[in-house]
ROTOR-36420 format. One record per residue (C-alpha): x, y, z. Coordinates in steps of 0.5 Angstrom, whole numbers, padded with zeros to 4 digits, always signed. Layout:
BEGIN
XYZ...
This chain:
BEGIN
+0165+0295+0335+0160+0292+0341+0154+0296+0343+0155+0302+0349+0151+0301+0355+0150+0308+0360+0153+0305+0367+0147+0301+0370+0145+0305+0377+0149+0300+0380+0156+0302+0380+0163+0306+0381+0168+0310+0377+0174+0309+0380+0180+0315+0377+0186+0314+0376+0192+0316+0381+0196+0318+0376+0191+0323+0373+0188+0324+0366+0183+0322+0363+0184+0314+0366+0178+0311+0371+0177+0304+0372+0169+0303+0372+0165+0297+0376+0158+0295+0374+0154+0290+0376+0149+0287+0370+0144+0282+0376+0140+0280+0369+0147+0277+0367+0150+0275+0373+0157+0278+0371+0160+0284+0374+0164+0288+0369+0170+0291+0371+0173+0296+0365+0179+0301+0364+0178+0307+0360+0181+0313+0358+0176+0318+0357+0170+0316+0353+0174+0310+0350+0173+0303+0354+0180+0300+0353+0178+0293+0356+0174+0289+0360+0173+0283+0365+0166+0280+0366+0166+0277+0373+0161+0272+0375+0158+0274+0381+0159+0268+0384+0167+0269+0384+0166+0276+0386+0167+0275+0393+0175+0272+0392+0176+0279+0388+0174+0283+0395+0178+0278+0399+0184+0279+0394+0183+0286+0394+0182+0287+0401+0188+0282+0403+0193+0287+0399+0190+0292+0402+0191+0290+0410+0198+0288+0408+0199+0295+0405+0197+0299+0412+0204+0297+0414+0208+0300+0408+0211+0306+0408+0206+0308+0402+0200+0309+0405+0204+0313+0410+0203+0308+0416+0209+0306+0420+0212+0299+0417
């Protein structure tokens, strides 16, 4: 089992929309270069994804793209 480390001061948690105990954690490790996203459900972390910072900014474009496209579907309640 690997070590447990208290979220760094640098991060955000995320619940899930379908309610319970799920959140999507972020947290950035600057002494390792990586940041880490993580699924957990309670106090339980089901899987993590160590992203170098470098390719941090391909994340927040592939995100913030499906975001711009999603404002013109009917689930975010804009007229598409």
């Amino acid at each position: 089992m690997g070590r447990i480390v208290a979220l760094p001061a640098r991060g955000e948690v995320l619940t899930d929309v379908r309610g319970g105990d799920r959140c999507l954690r972020v947290s950035w490790h600057d002494a390792d270069g990586v940041v880490v996203v993580s699924v957990w459900h309670g106090d339980v972390c089901a899987g993590t994804v160590r992203v170098a910072a470098q390719d941090v900014p391909d994340l927040v474009a592939a995100l913030t793209q499906g975001l711009a496209r999603g404002y013109d579907a009917p689930a975010l309640g804009r007229p598409g």
